[in-house]
PyMOL Python script that loads the backbone (N, CA, C, O; Angstrom):
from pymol import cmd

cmd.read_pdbstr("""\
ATOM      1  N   UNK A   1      19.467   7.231 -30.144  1.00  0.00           N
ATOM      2  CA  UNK A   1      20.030   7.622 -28.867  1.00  0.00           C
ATOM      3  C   UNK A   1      19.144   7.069 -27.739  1.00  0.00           C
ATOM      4  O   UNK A   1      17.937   7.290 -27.641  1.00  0.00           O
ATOM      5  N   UNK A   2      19.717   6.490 -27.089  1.00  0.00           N
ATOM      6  CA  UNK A   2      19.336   5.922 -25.450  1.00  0.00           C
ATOM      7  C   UNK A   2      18.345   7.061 -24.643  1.00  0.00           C
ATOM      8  O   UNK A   2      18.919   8.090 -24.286  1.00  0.00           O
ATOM      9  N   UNK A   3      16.839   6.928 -24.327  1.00  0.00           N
ATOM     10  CA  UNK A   3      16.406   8.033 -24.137  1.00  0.00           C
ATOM     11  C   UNK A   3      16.695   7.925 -22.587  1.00  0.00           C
ATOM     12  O   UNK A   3      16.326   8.821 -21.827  1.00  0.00           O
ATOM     13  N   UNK A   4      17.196   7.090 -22.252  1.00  0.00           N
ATOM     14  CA  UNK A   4      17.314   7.306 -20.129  1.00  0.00           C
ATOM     15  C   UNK A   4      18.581   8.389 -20.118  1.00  0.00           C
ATOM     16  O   UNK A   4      18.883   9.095 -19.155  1.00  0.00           O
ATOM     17  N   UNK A   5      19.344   8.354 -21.585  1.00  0.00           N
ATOM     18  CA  UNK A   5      20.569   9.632 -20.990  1.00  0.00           C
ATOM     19  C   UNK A   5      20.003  11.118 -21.175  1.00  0.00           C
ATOM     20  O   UNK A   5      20.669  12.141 -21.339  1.00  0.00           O
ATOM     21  N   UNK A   6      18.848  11.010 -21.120  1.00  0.00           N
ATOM     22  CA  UNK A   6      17.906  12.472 -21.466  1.00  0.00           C
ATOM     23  C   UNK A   6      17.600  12.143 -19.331  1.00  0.00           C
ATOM     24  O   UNK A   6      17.672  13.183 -18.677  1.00  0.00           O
ATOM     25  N   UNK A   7      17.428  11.368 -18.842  1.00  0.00           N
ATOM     26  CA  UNK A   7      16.798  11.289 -17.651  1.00  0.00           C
ATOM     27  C   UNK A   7      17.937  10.994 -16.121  1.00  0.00           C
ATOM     28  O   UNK A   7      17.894  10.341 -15.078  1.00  0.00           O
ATOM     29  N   UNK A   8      18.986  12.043 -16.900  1.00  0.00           N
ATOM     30  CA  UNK A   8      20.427  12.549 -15.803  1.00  0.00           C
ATOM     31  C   UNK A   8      20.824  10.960 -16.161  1.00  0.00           C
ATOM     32  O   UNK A   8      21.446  10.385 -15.268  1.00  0.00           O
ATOM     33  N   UNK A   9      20.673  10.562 -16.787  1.00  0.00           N
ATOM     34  CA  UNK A   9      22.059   9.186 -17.042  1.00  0.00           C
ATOM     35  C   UNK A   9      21.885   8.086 -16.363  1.00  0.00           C
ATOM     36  O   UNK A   9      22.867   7.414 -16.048  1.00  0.00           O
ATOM     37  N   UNK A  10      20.488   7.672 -15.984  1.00  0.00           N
ATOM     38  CA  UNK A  10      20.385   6.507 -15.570  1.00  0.00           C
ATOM     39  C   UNK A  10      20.298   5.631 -16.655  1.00  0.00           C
ATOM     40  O   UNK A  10      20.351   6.093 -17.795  1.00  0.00           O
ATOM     41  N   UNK A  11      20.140   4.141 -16.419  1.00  0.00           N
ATOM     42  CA  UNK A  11      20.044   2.773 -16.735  1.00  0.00           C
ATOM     43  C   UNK A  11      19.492   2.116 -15.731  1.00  0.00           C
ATOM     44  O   UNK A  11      19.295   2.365 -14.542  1.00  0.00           O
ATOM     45  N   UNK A  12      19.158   0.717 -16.849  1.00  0.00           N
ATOM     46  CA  UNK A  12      18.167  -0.261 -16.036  1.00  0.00           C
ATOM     47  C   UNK A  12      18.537  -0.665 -14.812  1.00  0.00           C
ATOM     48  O   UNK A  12      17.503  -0.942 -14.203  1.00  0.00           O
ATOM     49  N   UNK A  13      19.937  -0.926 -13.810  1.00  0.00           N
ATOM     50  CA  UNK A  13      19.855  -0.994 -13.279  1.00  0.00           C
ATOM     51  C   UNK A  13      19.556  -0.458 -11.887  1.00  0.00           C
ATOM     52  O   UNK A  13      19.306  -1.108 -10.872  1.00  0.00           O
ATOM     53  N   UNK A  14      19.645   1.057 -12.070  1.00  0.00           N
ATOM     54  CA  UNK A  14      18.877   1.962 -11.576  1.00  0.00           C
ATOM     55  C   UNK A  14      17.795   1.986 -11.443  1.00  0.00           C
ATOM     56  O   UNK A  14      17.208   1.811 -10.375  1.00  0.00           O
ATOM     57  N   UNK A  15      17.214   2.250 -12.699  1.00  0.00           N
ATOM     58  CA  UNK A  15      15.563   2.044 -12.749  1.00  0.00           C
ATOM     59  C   UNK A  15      14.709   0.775 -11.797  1.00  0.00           C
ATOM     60  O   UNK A  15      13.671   0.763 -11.136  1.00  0.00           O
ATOM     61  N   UNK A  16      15.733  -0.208 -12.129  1.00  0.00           N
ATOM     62  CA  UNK A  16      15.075  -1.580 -11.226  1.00  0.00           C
ATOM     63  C   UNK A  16      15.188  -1.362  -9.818  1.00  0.00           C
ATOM     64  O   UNK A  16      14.300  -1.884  -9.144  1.00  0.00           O
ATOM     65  N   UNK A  17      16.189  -0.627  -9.132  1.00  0.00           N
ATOM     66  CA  UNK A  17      16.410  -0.227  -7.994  1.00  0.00           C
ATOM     67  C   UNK A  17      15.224   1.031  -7.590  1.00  0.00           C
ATOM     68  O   UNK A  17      14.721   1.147  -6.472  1.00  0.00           O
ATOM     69  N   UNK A  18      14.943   1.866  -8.712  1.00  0.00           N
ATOM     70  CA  UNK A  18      14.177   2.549  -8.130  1.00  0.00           C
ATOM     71  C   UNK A  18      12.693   2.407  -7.887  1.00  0.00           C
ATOM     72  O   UNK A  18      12.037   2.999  -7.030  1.00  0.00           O
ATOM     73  N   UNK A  19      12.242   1.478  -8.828  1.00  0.00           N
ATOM     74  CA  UNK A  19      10.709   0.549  -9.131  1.00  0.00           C
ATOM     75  C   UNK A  19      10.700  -0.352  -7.446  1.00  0.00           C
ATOM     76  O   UNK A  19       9.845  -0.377  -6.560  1.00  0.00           O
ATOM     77  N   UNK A  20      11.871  -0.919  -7.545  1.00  0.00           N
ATOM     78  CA  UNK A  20      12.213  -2.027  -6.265  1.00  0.00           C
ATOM     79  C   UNK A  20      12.216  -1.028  -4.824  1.00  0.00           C
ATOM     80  O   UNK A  20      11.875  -1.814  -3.941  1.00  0.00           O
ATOM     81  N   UNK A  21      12.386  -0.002  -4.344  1.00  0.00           N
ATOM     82  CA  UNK A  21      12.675   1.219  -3.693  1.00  0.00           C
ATOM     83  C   UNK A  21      11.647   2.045  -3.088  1.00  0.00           C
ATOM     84  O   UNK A  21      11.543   2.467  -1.936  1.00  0.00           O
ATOM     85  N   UNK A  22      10.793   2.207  -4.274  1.00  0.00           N
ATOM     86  CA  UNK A  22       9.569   3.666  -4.716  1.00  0.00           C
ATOM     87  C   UNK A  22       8.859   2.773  -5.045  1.00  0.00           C
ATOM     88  O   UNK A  22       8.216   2.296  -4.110  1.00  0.00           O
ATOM     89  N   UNK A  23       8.696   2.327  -6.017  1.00  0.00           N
ATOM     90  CA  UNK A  23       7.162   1.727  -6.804  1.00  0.00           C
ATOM     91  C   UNK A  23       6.968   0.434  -6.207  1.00  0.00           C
ATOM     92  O   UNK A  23       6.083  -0.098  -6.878  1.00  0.00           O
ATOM     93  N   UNK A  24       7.330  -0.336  -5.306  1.00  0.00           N
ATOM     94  CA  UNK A  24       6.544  -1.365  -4.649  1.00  0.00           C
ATOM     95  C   UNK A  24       6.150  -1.402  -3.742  1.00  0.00           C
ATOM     96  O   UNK A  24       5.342  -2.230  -3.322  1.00  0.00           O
ATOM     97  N   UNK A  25       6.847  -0.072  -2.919  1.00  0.00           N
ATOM     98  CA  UNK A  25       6.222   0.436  -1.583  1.00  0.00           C
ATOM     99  C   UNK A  25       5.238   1.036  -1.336  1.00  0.00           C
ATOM    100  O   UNK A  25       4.673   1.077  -0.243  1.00  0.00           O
ATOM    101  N   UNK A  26       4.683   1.973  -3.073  1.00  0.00           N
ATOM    102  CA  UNK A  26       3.744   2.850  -3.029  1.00  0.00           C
ATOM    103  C   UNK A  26       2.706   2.346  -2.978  1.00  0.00           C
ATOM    104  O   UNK A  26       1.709   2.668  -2.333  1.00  0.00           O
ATOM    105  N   UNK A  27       2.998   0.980  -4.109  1.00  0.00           N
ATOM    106  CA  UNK A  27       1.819   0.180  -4.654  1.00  0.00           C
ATOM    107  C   UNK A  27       0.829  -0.770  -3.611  1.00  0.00           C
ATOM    108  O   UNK A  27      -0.283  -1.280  -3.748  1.00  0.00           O
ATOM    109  N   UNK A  28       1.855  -0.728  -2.477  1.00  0.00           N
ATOM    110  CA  UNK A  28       1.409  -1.648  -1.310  1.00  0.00           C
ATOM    111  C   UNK A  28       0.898  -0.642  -0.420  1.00  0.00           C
ATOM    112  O   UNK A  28      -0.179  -0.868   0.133  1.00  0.00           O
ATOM    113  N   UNK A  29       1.430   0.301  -0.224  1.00  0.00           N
ATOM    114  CA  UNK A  29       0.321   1.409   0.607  1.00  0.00           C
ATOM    115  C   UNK A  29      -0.915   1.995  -0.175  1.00  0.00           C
ATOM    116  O   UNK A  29      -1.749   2.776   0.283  1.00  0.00           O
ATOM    117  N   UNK A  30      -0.870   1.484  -1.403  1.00  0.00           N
ATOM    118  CA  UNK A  30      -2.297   2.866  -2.334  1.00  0.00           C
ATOM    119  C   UNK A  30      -2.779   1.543  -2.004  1.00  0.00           C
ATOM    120  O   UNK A  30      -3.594   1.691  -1.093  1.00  0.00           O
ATOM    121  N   UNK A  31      -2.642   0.048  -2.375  1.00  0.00           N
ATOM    122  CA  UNK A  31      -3.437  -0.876  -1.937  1.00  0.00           C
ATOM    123  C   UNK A  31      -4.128  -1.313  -0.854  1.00  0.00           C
ATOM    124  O   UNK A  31      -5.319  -1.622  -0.839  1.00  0.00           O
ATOM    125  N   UNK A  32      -3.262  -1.337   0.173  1.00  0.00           N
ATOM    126  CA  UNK A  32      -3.849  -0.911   1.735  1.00  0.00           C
ATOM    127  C   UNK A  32      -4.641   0.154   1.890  1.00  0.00           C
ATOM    128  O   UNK A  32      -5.760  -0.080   2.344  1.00  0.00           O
ATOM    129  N   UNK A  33      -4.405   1.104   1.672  1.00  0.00           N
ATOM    130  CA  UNK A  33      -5.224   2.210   1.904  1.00  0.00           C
ATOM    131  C   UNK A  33      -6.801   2.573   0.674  1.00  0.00           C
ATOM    132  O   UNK A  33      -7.745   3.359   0.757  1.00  0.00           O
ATOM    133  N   UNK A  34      -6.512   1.846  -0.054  1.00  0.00           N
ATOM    134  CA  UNK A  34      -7.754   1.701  -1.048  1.00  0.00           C
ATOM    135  C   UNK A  34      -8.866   0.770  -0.457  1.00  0.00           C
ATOM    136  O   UNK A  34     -10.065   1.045  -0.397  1.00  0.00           O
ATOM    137  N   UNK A  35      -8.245  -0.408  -0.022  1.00  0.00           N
ATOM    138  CA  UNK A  35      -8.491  -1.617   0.500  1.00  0.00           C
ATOM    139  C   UNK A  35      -9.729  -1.235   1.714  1.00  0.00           C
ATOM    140  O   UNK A  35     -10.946  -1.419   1.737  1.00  0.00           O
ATOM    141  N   UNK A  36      -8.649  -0.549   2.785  1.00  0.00           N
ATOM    142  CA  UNK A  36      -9.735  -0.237   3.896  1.00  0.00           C
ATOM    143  C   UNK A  36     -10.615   0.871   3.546  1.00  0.00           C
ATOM    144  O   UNK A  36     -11.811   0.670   3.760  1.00  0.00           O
ATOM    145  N   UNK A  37     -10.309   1.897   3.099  1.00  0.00           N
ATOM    146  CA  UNK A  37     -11.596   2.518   2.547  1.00  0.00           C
ATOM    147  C   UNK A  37     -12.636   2.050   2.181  1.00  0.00           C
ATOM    148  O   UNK A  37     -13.703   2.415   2.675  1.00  0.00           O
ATOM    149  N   UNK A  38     -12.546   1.064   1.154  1.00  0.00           N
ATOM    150  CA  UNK A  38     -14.078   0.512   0.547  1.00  0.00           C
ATOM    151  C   UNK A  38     -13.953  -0.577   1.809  1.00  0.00           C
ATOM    152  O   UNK A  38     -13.943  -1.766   1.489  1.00  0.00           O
ATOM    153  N   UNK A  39     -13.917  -0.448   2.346  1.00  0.00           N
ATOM    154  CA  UNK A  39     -14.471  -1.912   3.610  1.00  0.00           C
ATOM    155  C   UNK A  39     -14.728  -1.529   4.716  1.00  0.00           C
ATOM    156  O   UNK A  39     -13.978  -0.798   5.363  1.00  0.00           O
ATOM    157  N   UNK A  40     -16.138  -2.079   5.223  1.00  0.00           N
ATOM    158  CA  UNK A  40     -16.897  -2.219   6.367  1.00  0.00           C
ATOM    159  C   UNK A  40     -15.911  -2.714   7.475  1.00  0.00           C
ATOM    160  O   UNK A  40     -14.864  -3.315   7.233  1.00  0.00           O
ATOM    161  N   UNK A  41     -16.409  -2.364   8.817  1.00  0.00           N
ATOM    162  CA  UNK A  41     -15.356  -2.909   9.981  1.00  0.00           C
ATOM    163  C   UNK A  41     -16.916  -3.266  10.855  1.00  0.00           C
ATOM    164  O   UNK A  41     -17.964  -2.632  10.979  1.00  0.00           O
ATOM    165  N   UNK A  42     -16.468  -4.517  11.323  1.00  0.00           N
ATOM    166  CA  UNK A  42     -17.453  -4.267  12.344  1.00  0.00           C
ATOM    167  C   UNK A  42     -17.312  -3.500  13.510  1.00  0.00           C
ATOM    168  O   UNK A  42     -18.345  -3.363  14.165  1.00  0.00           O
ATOM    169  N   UNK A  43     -16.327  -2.983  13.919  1.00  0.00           N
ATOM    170  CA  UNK A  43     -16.215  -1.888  14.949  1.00  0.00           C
ATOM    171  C   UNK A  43     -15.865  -1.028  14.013  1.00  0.00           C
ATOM    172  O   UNK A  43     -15.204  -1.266  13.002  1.00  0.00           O
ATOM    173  N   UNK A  44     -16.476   0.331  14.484  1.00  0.00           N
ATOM    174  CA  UNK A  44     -16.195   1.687  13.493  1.00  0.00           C
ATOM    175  C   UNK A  44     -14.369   2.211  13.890  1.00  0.00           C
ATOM    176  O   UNK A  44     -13.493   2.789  13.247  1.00  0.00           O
ATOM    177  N   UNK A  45     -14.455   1.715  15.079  1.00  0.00           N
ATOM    178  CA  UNK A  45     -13.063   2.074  15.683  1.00  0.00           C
ATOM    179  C   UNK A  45     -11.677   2.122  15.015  1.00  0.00           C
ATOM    180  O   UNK A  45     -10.812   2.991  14.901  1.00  0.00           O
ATOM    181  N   UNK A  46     -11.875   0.195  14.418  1.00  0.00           N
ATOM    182  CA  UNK A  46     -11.246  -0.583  13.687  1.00  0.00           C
ATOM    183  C   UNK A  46     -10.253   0.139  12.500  1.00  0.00           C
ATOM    184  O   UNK A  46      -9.055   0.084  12.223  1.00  0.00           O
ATOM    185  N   UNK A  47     -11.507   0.879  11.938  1.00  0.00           N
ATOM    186  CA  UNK A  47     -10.870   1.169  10.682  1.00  0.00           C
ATOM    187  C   UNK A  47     -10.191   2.856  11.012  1.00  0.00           C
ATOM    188  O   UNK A  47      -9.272   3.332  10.345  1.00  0.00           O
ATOM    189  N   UNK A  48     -10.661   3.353  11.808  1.00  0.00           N
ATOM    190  CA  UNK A  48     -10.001   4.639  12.214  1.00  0.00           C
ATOM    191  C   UNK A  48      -8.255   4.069  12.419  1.00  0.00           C
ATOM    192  O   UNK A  48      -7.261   4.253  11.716  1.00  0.00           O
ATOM    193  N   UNK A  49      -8.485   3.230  13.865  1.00  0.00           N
ATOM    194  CA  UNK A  49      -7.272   2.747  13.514  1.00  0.00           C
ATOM    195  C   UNK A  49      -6.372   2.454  12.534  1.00  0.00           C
ATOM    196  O   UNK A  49      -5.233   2.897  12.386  1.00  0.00           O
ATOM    197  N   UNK A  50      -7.003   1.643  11.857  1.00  0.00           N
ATOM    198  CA  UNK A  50      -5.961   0.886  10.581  1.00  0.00           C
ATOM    199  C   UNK A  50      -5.192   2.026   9.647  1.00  0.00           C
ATOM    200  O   UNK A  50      -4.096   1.969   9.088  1.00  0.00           O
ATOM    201  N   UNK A  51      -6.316   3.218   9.700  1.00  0.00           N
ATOM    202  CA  UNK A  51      -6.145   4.417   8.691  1.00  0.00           C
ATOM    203  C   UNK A  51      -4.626   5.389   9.791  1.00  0.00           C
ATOM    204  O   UNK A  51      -3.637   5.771   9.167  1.00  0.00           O
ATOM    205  N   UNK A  52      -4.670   5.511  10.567  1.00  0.00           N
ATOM    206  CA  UNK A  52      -3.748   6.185  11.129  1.00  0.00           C
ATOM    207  C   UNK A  52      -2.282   5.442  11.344  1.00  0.00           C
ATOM    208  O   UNK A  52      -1.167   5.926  11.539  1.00  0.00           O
ATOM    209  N   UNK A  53      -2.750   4.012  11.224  1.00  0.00           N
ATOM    210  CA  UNK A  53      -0.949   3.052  11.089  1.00  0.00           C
ATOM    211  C   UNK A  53      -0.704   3.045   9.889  1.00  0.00           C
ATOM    212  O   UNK A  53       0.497   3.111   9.625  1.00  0.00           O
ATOM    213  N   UNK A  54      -1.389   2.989   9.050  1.00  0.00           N
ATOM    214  CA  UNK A  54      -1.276   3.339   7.367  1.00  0.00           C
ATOM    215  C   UNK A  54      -0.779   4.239   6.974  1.00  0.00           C
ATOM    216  O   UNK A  54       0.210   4.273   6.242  1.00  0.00           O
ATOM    217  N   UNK A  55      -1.543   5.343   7.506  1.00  0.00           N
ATOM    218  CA  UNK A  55      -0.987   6.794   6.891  1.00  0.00           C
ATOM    219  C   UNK A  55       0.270   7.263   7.981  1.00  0.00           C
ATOM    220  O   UNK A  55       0.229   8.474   7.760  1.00  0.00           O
ATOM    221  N   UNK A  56       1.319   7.101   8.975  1.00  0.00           N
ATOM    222  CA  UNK A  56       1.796   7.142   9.576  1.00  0.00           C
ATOM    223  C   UNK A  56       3.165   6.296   9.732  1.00  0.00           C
ATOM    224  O   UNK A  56       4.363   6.550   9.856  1.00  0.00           O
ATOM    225  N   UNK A  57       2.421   5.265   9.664  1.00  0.00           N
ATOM    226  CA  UNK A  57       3.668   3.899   9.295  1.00  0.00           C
ATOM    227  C   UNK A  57       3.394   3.491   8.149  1.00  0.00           C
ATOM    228  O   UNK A  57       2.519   2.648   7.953  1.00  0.00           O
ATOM    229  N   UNK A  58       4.284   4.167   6.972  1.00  0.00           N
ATOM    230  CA  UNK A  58       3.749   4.017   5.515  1.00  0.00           C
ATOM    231  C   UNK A  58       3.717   1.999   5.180  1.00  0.00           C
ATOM    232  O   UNK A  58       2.829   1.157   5.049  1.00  0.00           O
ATOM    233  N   UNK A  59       4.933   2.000   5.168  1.00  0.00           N
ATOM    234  CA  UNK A  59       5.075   0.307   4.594  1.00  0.00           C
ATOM    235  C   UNK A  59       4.455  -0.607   5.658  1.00  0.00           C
ATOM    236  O   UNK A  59       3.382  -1.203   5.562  1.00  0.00           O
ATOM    237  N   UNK A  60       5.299  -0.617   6.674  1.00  0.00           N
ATOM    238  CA  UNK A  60       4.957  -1.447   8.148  1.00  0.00           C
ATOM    239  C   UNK A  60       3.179  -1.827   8.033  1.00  0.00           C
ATOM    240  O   UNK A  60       2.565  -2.878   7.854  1.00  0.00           O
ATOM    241  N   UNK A  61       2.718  -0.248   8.258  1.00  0.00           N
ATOM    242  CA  UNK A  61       1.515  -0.413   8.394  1.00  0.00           C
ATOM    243  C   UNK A  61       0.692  -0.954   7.149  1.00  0.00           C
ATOM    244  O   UNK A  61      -0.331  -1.600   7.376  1.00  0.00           O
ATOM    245  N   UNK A  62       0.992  -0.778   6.176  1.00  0.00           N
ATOM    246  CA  UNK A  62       0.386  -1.548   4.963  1.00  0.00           C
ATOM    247  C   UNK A  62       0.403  -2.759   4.905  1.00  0.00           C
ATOM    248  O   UNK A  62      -0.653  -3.386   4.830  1.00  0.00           O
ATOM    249  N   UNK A  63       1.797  -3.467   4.929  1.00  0.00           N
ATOM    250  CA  UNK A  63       2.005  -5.037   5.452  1.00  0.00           C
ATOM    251  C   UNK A  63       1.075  -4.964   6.580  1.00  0.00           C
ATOM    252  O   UNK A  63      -0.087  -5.048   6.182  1.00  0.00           O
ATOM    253  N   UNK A  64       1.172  -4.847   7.755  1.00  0.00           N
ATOM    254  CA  UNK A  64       0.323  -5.453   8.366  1.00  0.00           C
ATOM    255  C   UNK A  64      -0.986  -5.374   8.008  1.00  0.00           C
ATOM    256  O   UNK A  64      -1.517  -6.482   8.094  1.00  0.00           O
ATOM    257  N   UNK A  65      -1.803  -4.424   7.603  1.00  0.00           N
ATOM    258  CA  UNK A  65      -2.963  -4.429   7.663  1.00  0.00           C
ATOM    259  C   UNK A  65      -3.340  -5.654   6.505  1.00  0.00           C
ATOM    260  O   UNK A  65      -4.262  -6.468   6.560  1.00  0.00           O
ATOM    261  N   UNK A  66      -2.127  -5.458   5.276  1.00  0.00           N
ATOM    262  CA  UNK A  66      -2.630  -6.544   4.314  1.00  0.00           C
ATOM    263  C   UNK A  66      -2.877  -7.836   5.227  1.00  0.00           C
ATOM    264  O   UNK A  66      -3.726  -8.725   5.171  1.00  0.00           O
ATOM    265  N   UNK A  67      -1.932  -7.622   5.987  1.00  0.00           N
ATOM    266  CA  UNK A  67      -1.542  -9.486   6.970  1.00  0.00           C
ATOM    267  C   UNK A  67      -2.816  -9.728   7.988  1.00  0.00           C
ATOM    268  O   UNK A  67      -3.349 -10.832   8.095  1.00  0.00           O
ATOM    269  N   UNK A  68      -3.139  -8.836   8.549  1.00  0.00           N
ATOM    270  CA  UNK A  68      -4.109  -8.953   9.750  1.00  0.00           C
ATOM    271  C   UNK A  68      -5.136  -8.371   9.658  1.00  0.00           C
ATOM    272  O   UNK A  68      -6.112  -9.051   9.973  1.00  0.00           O
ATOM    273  N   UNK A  69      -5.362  -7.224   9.304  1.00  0.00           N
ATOM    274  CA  UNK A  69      -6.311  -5.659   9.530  1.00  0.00           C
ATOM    275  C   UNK A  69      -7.614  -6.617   8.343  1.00  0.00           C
ATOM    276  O   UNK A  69      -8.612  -7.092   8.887  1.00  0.00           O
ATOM    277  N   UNK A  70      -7.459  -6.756   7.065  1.00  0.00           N
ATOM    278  CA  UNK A  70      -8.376  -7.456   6.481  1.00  0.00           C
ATOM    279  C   UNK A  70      -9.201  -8.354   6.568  1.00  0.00           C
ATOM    280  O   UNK A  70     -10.324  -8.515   6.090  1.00  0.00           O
ATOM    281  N   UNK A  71      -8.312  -9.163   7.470  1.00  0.00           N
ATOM    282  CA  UNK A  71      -9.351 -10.483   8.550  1.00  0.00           C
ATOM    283  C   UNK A  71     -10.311  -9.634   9.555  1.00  0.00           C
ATOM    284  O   UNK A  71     -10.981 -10.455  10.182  1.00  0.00           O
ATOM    285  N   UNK A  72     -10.530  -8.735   9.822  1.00  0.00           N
ATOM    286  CA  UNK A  72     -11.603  -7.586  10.927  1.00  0.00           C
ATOM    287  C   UNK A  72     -12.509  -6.848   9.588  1.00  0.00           C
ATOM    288  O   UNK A  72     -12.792  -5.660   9.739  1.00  0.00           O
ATOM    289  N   UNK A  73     -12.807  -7.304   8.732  1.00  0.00           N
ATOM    290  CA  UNK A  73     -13.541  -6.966   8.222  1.00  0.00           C
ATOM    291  C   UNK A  73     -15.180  -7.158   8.588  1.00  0.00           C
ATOM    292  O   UNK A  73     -15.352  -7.866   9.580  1.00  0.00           O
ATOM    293  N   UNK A  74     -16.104  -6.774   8.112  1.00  0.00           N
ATOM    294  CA  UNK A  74     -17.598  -7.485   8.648  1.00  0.00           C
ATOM    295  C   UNK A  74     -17.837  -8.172   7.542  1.00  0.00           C
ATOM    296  O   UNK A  74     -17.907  -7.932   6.337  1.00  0.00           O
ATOM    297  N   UNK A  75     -17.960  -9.217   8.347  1.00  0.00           N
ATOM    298  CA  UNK A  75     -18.847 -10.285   6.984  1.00  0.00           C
ATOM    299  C   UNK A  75     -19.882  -9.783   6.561  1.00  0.00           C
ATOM    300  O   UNK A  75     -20.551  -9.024   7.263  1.00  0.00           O
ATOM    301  N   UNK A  76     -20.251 -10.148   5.185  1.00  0.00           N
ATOM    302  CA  UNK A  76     -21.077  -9.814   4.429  1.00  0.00           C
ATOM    303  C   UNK A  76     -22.116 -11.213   4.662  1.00  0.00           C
ATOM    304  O   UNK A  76     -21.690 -12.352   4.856  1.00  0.00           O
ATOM    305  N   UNK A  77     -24.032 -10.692   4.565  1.00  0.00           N
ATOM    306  CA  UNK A  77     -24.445 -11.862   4.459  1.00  0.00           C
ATOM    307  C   UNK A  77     -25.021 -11.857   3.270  1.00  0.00           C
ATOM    308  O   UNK A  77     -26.129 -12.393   3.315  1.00  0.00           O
ATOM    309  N   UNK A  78     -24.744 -11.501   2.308  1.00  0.00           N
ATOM    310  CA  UNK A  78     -24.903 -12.173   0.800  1.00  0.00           C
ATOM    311  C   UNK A  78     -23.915 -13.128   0.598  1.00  0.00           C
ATOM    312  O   UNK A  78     -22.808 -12.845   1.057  1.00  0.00           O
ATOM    313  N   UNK A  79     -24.057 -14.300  -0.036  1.00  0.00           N
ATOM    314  CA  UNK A  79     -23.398 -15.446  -0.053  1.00  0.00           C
ATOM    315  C   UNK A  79     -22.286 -15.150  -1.256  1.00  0.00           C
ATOM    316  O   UNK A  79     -21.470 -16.016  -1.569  1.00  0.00           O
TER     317      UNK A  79
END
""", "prot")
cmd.dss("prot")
cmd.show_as("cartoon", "prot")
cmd.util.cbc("prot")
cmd.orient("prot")
C-alpha cells in the first residue's frame, strides 16, 4: 500500500509543490539567517539590520541579503 494515502491522500505531485512552496523558502531563510550570524560586519549596525529584513521579510529579505548583505562582510586578514 502507497504510504502517502496514510498522509490525507497526497502524491508526488503535491509533494513537489509543497518542497517547491515550503522547503525552498525555508532553506533559503535558515541559510541567510545562519549565514549572518556567524559573520563579522564591519559596522555593528550592518548586521542588526540585515537580521530584522530577514526575520521580517522572510524570502525577499533572504534573497537579498544572499545577493548584497554578504558583500558587507569584514574582511578577514588571514589569507
Amino acid at each position: 500500500m502507497n504510504i502517502l494515502l496514510f498522509i490525507g491522500g497526497i502524491g508526488v505531485a503535491e509533494l513537489l509543490l509543497i518542497l517547491l512552496f515550503l522547503g525552498i523558502p525555508t532553506i533559503l531563510w535558515l541559510w541567510a539567517l545562519i549565514d549572518l550570524l556567524n559573520s563579522d560586519f564591519e559596522k555593528g549596525i550592518d548586521k542588526l539590520i540585515w537580521l530584522v529584513v530577514i526575520v521580517f521579510i522572510p524570502l525577499l529579505g533572504a534573497l537579498l541579503y544572499l545577493l548584497f548583505g554578504r558583500k558587507q562582510k569584514a574582511r578577514s586578514l588571514n589569507p
